[in-house]
C-alpha positions as YAML, in Angstrom:
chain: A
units: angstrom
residues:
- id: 1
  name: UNK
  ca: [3.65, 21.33, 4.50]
- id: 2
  name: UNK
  ca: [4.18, 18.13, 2.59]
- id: 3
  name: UNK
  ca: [1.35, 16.49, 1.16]
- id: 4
  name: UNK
  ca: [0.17, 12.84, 1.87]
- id: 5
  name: UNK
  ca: [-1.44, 9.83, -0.49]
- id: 6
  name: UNK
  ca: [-2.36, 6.82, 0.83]
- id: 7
  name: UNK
  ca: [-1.61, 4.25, -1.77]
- id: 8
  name: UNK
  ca: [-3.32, 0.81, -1.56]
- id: 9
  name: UNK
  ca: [-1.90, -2.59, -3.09]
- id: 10
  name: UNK
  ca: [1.31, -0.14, -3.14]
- id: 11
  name: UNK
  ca: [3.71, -3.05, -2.14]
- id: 12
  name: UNK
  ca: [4.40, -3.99, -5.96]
- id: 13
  name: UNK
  ca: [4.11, -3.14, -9.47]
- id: 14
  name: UNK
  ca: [1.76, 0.05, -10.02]
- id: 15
  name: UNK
  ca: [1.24, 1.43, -6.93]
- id: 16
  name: UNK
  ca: [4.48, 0.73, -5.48]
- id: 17
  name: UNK
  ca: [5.75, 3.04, -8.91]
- id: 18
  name: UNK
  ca: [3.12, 5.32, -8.24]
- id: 19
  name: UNK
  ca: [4.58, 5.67, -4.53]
- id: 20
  name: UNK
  ca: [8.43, 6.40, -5.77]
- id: 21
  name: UNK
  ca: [6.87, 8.94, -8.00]
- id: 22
  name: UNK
  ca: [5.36, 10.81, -5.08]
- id: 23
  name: UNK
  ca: [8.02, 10.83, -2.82]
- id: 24
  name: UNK
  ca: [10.32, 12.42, -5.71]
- id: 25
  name: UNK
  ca: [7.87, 14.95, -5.99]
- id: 26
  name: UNK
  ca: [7.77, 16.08, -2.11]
- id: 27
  name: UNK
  ca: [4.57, 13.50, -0.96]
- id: 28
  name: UNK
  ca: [4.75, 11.81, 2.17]
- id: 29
  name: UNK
  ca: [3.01, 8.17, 1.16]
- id: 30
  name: UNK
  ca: [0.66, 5.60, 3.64]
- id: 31
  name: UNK
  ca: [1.64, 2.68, 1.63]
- id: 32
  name: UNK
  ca: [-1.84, -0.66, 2.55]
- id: 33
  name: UNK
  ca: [-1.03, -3.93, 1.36]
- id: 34
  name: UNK
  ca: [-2.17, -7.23, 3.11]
- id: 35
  name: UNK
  ca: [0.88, -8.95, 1.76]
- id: 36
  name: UNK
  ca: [2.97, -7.51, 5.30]
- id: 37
  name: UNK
  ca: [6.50, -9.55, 3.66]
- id: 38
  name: UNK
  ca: [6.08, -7.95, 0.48]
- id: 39
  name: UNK
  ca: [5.33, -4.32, 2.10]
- id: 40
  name: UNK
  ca: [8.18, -4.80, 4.35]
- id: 41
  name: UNK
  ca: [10.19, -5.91, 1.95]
- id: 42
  name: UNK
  ca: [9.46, -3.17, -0.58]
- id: 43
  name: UNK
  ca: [9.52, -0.52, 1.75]
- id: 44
  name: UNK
  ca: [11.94, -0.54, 4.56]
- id: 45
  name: UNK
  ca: [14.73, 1.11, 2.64]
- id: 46
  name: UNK
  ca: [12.77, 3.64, 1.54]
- id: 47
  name: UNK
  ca: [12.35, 7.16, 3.91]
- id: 48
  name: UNK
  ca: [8.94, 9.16, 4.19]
- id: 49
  name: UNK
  ca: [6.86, 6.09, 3.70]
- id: 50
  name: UNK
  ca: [4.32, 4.18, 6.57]
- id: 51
  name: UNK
  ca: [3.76, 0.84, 5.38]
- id: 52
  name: UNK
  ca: [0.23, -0.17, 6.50]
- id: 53
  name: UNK
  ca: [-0.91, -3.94, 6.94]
- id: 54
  name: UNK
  ca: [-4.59, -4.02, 6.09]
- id: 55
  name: UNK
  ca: [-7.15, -6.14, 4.04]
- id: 56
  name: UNK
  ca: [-9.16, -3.52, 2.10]
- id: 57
  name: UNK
  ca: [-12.82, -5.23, 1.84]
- id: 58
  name: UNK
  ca: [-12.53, -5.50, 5.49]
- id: 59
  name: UNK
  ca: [-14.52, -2.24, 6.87]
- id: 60
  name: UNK
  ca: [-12.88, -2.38, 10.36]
- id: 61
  name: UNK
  ca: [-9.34, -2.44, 8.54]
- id: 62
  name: UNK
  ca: [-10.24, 0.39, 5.96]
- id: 63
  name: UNK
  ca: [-11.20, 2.22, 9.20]
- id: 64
  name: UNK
  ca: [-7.95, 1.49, 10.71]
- id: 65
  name: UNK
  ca: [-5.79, 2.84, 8.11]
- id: 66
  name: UNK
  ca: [-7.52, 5.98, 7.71]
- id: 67
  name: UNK
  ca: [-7.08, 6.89, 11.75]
- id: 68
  name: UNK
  ca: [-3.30, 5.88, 11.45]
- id: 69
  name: UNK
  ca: [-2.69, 8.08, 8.82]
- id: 70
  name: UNK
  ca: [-4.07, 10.77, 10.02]
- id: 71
  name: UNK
  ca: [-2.00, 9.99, 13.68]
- id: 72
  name: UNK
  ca: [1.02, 10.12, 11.56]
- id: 73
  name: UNK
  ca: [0.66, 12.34, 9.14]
- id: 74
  name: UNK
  ca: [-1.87, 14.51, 10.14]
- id: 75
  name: UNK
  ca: [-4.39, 14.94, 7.25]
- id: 76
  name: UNK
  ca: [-4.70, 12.95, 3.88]
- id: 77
  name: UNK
  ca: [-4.39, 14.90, 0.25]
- id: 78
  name: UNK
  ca: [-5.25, 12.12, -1.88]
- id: 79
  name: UNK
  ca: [-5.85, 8.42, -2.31]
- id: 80
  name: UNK
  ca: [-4.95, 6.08, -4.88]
- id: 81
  name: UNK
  ca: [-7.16, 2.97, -4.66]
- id: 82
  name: UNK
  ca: [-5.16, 0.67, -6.53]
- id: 83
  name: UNK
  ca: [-5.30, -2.52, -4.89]
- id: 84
  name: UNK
  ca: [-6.55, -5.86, -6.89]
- id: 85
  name: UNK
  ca: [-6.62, -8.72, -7.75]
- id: 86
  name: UNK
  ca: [-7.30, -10.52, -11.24]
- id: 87
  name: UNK
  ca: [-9.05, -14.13, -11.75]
- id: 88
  name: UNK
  ca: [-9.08, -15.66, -15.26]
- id: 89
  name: UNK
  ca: [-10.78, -18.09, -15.79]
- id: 90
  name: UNK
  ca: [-14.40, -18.94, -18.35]
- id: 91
  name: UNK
  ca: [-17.64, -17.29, -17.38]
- id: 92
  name: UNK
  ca: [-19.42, -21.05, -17.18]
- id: 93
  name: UNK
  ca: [-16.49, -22.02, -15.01]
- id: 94
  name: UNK
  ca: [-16.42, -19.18, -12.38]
- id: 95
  name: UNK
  ca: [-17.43, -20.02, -9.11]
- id: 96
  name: UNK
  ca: [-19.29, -17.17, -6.52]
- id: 97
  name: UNK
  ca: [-16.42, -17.34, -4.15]
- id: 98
  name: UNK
  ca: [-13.95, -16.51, -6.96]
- id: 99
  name: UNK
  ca: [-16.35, -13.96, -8.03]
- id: 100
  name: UNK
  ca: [-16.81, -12.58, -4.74]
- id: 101
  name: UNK
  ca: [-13.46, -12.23, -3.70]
- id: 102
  name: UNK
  ca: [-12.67, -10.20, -6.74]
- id: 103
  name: UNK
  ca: [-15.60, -8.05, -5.77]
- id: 104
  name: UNK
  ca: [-14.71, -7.79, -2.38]
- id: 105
  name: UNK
  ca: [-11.14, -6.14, -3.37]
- id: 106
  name: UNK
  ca: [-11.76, -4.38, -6.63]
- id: 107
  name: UNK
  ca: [-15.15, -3.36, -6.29]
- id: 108
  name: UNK
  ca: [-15.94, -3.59, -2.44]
- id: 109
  name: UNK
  ca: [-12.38, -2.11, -1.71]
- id: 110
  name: UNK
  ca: [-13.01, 1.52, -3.67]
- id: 111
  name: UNK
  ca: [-16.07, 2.07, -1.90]
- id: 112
  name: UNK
  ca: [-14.73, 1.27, 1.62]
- id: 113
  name: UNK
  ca: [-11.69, 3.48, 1.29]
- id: 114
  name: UNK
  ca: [-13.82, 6.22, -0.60]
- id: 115
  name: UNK
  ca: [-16.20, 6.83, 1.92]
- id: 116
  name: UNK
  ca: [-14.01, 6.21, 4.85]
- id: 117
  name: UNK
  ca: [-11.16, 8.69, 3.74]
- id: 118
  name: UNK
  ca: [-13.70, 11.46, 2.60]
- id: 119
  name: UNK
  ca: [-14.05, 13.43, 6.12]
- id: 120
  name: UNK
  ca: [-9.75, 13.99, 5.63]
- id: 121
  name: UNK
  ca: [-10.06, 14.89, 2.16]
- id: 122
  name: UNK
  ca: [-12.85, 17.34, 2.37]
- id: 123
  name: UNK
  ca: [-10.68, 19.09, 4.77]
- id: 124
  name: UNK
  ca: [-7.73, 19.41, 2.21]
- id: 125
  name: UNK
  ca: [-9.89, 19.80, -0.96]
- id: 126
  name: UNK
  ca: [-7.85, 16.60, -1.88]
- id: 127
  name: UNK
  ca: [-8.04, 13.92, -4.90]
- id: 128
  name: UNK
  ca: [-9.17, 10.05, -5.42]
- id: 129
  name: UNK
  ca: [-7.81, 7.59, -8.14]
- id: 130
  name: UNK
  ca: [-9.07, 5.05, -9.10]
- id: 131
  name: UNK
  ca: [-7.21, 2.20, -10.70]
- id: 132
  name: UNK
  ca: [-9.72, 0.08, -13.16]
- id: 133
  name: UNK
  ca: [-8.56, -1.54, -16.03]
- id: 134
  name: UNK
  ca: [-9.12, -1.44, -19.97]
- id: 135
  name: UNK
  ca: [-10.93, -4.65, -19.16]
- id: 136
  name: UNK
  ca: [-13.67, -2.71, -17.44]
- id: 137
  name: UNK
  ca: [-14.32, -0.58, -20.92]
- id: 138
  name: UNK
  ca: [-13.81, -3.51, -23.44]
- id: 139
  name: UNK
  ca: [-15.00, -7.06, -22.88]
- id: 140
  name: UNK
  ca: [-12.19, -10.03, -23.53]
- id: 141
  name: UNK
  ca: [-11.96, -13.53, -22.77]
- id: 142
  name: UNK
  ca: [-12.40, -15.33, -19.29]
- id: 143
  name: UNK
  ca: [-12.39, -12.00, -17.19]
- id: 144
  name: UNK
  ca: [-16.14, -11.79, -16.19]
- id: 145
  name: UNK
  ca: [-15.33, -11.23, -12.78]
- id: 146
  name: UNK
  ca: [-12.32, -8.72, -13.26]
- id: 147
  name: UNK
  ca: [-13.55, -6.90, -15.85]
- id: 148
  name: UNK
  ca: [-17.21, -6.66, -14.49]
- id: 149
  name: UNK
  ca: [-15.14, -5.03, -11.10]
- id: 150
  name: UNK
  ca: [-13.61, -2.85, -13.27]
- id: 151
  name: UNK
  ca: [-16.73, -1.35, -15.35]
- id: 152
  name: UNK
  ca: [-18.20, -1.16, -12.13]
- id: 153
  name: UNK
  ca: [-14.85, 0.78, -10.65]
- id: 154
  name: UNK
  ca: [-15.56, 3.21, -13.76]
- id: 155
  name: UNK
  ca: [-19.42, 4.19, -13.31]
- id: 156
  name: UNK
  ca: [-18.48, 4.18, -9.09]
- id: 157
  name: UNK
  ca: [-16.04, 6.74, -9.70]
- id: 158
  name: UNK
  ca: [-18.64, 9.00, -11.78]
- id: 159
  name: UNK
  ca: [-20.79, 8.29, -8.62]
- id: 160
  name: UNK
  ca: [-18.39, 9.36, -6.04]
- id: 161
  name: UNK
  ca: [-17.09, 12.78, -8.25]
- id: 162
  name: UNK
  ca: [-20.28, 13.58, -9.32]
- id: 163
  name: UNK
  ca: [-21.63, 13.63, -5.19]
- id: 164
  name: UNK
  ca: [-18.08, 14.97, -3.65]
- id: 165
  name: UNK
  ca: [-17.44, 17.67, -5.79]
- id: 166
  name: UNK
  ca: [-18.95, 20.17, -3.62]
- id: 167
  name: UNK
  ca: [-16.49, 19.33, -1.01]
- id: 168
  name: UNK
  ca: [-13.89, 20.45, -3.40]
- id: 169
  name: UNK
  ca: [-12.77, 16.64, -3.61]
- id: 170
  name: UNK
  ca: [-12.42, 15.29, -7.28]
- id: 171
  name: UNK
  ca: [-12.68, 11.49, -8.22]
- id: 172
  name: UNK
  ca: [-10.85, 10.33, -11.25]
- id: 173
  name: UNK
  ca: [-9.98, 7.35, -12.92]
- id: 174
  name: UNK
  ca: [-7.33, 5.36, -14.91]
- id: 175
  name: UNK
  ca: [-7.61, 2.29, -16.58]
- id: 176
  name: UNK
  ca: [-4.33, 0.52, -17.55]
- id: 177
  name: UNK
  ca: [-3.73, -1.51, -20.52]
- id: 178
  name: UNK
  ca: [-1.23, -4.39, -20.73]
- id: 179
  name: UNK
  ca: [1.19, -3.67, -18.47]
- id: 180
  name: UNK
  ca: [4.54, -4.82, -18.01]
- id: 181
  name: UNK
  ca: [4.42, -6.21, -14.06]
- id: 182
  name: UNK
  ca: [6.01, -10.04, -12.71]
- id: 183
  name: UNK
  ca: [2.45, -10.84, -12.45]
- id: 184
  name: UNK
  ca: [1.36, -9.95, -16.02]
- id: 185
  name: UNK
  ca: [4.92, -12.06, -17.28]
- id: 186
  name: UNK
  ca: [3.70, -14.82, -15.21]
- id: 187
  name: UNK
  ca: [0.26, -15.41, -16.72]
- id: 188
  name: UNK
  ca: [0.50, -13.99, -19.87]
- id: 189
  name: UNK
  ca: [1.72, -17.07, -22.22]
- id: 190
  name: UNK
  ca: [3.35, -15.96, -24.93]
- id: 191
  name: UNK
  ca: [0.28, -16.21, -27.16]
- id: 192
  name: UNK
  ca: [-1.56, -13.63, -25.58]
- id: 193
  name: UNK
  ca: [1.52, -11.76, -25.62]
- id: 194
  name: UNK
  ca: [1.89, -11.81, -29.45]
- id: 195
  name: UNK
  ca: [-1.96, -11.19, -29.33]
- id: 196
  name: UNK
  ca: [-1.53, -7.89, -27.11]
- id: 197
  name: UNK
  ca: [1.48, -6.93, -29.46]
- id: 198
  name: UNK
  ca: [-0.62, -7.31, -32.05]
- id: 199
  name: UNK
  ca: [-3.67, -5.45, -31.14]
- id: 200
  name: UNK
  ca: [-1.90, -2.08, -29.63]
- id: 201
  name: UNK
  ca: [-1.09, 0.99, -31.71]
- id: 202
  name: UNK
  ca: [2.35, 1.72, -30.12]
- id: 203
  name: UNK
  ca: [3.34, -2.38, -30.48]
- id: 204
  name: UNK
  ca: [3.83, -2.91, -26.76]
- id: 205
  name: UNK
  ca: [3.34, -3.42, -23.02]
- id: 206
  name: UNK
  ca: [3.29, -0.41, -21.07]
- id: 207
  name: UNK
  ca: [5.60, -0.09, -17.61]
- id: 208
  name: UNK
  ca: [4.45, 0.45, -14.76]
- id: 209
  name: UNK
  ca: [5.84, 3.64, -14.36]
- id: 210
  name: UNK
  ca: [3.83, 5.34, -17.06]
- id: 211
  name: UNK
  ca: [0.84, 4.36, -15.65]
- id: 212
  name: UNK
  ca: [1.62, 5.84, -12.15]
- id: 213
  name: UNK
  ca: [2.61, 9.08, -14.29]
- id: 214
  name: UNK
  ca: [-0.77, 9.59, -14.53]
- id: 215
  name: UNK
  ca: [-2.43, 8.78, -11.55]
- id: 216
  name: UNK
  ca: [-0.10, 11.23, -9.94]
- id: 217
  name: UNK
  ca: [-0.74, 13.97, -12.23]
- id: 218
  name: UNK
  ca: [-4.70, 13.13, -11.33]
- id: 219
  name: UNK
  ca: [-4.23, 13.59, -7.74]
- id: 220
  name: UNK
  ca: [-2.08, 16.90, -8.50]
- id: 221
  name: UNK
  ca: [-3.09, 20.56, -8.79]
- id: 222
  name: UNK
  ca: [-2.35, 20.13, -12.55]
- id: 223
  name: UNK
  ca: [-5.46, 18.28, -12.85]
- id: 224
  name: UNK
  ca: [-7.54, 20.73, -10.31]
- id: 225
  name: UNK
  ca: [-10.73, 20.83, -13.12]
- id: 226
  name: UNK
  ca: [-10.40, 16.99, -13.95]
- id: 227
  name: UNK
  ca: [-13.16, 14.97, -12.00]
- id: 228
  name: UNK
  ca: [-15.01, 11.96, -12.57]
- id: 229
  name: UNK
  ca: [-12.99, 10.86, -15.73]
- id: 230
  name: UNK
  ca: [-11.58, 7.75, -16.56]
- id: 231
  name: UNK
  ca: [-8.15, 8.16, -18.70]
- id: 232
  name: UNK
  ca: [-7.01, 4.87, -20.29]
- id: 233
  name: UNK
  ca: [-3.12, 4.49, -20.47]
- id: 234
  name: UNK
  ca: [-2.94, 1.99, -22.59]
- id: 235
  name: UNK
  ca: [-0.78, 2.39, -25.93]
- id: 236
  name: UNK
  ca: [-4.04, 3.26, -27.80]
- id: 237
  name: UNK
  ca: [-5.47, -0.32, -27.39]
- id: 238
  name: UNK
  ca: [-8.86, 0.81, -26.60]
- id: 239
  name: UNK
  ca: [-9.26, 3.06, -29.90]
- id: 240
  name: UNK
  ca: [-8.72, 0.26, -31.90]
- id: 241
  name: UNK
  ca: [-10.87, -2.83, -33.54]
- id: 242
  name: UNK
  ca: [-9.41, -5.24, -36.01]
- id: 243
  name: UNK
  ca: [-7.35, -5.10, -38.61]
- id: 244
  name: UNK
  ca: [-3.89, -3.90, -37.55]
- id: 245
  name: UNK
  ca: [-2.30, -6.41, -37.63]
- id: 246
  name: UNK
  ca: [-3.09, -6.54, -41.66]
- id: 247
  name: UNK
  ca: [-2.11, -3.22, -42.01]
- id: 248
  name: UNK
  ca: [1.27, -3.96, -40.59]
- id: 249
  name: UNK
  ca: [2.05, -6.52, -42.88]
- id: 250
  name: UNK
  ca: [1.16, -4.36, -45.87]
- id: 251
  name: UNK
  ca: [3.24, -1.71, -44.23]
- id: 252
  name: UNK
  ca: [6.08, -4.03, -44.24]
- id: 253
  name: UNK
  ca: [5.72, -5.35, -47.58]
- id: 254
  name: UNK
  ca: [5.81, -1.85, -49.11]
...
């Protein structure tokens, strides 16, 4: 019997990679995305797939897509809670409603679609991911909504793995690093490129396919002792602090 993942915000980037990885591996995939042209459009041609129109820090919706899941598919092995969305903008300058509606998607969102798919997953003994962010483990620039969702995606998924492991469900986390995606090109100017470029060990953005390499391998029985970590994929940006950029240009003096 195939398995199933429900992947939310899986109409693009991430979770739509995350998605193609699953279905090469034997999943059947519940694809959520309140964008319904971009799910269509991302999904039609592709077989094994039910694309799922629902708005995530709605409870009635989160409800919704659990039930026709299960109607289609007939249990649930995993879900990938990927969906988000990212403001920018200065702390001083951030108004509530920005800062609640990325609460309401990134932070809001996990919890709804936690608690609502864990009656199916304690049946399978299945797997969560989280998707947080390496904003949510190091602070940056005009991100005190996102990456304040994020940290708080982090210590939520200790929460959840810590109080569903005795249903045999485990709760893990990744947190991306720059990551090559349409949105990322669009709002990244190409000083903060340099600046990313600069400040990651392996000298680049990541694609979006390496980062759905590992939340697969989370929600597979590869990772069947892994629970309530949070594994950054993210070029070894996090391990550093300053000065690589000066050791680079000694490097290529020498």
């Amino acid at each position: 019997m195939s398995k199933v993942a429900i992947v939310t915000g899986g109409a693009r980037g991430i979770g739509l990679a995350a998605t193609e990885i699953f279905l090469e591996q034997g999943w059947r995939v519940a694809v959520v995305d309140r964008d319904a042209e971009e799910l269509h459009r991302a999904l039609d041609r592709i077989q094994g797939v039910l694309p799922i129109e629902a708005d995530i820090s709605d409870p009635q919706s989160v409800d919704g897509v659990i039930r026709k899941v299960v109607e289609q598919f007939g249990h649930v092995d995993a879900l990938v809670n990927n969906a988000g969305v990212a403001l920018f903008s200065p702390a001083s300058q951030t108004s509530f409603e920005a800062w609640r509606e990325v609460m309401g998607t990134n932070l809001d969102g996990v919890f709804l679609c936690t608690q609502a798919a864990v009656p199916e997953l304690a049946k399978t003994r299945g797997s969560i991911v989280n998707i947080a962010s390496i904003s949510g483990l190091r602070a940056s620039t005009l991100r005190v909504a996102y990456g304040t969702s994020k940290a708080a995606v982090i210590h939520l998924t200790k929460q959840f793995a810590a109080e569903l492991g005795e249903l045999g469900i485990r709760v893990n986390c990744v947190a991306p690093g720059p990551v090559r995606t349409k949105l990322a090109m669009a709002v990244h100017a190409p000083e903060i490129i340099a600046a990313y470029y600069d400040a990651i060990p392996l000298n680049r953005y990541g694609e979006a396919r390496e980062i759905a390499e590992a939340i697969v391998f989370l929600c597979s029985d590869k990772a069947s002792f892994v629970s309530g970590q949070t594994l950054a994929v993210d070029g070894g940006f996090d391990a550093t602090g300053v000065g690589l950029p000066a050791l680079r240009r000694v490097n290529e003096e020498a």
